[in-house]
N, C-alpha and C positions, 0 to 999 in steps of 0.2 A: 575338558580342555587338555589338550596333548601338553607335556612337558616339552619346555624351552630351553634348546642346545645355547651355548654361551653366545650374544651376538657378536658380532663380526664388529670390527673396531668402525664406527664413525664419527663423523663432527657433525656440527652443527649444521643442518640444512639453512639455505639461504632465507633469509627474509625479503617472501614476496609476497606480494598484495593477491587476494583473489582474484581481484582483475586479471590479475597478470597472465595468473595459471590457464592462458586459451590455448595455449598451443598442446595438444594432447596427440601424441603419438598412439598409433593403434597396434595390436596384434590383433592380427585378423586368418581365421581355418581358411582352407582351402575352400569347403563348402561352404561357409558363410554363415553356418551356426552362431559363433556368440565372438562378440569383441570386447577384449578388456582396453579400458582408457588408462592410462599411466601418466598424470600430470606432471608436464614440463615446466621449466620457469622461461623466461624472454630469453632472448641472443644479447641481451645487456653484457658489455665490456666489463660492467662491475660486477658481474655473477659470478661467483665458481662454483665449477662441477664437484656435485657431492656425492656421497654416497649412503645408504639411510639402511633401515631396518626394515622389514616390512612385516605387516602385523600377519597373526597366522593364519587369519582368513583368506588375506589378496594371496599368501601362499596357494592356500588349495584354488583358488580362481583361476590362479597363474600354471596350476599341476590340469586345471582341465580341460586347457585351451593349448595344451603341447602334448605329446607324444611320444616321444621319445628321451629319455633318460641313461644313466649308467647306474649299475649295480658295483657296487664297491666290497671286497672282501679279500679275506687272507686264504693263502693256501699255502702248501710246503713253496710252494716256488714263489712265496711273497705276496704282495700286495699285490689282486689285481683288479683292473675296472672291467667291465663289460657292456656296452651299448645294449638297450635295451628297447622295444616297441613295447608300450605299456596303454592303459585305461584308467584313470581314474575312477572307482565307483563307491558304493552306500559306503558312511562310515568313515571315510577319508583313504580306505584299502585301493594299494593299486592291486592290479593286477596285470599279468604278464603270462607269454608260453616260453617254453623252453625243450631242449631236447632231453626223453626220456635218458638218465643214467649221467647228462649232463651237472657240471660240477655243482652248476647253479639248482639242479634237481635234487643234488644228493645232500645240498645247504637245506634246502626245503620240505627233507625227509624229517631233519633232526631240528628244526625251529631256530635255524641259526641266526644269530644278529649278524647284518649287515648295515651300509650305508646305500644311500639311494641319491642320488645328484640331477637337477636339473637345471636346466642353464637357458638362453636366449638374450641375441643381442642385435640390436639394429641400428648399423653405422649411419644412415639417412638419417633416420631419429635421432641419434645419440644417448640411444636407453640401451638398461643392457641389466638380467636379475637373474639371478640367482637362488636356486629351492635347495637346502641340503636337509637329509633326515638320516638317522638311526632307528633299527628296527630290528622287524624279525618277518625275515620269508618263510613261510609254511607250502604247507598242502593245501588244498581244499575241503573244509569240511561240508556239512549241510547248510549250514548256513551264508556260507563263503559261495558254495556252487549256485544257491539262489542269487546272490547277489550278482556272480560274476554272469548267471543269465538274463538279469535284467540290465546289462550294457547292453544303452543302445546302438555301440560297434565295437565291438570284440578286437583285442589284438589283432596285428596282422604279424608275426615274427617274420626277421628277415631272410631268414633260413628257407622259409618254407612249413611242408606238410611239415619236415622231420624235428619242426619244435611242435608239439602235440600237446605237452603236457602244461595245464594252465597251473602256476603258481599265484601267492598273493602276496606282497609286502607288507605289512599295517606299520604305520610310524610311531614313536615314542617320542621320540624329540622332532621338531621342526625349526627350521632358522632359515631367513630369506632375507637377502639385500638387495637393495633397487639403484644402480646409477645412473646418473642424468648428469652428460657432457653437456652446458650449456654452450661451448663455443669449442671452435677448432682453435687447436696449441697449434 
């Protein structure tokens, strides 16, 4: 089990009956591969909207059914984030391409720690989660290259050809929050 970054401040989720929990918003791929369910509570006037924790497993469910993420890291010129096309594979390793000499390559020369953030939110539903991790982006080893060929789809960087170079993240810490607006303020 990965180490667990401090959680994100919540309260008490609402007391509801299992009954209640039918209304289940979906994330749903473009191809129709896999849907994760996210239990909602009712449009009850006495609900409020909470905010929760989510255990480290719906994390990586939630890491396999998105795509895109940001890369977090320092450089002389400060704090920066970078959108990233990414894969989940073996292991909980994402993986990513990047441009050769690229800053996020020269991170991945030297096994630097970064952060990694993924996010999704859907105002029809009124869910909305949260994935952050701490890591360290490498290279590819043997083992790494095996894994990253047994993705059954490969990055697509947005660049183009001129991101070539696949990296890998592997996480140390993970922390995910899930909200559920049960009513319009």
């Amino acid at each position: 089990m990965l180490g667990v970054a401090q959680p994100y401040p919540t309260g008490p989720a609402p007391e509801v009956a299992v009954d209640e929990l039918r209304h289940l918003a979906r994330v749903h791929l473009a191809d129709g591969a896999r849907m994760i369910d996210v239990a909602g509570a009712t449009d009850s006037p006495d609900t409020a909207s909470y905010i929760r924790t989510l255990p480290e497993t719906e994390c990586f469910e939630l890491l396999a059914v998105a795509t895109v993420g940001r890369v977090g890291l320092m450089s002389p010129a400060g704090v920066q984030i970078i959108p990233m096309d990414y894969r989940l594979g073996a292991d909980h390793q994402l993986f990513m391409k990047t441009a050769p000499g690229s800053a996020l390559a020269k991170l991945a020369e030297v096994d630097a720690q970064v952060a990694f953030e993924v996010d999704y939110h859907a105002d029809d539903f009124r869910i909305a989660w949260s994935v952050l991790m701490n890591g360290t982006i490498s290279r590819l080893d043997a083992a790494a290259t095996t894994a990253y060929e047994d993705l059954s789809r490969p990055p697509v960087p947005w660049p183009g050809s001129a991101s070539s170079l696949p990296v890998r993240f592997v996480p140390e810490t993970v922390s995910g929050r899930g909200l559920h607006r049960t009513r319009q303020d």
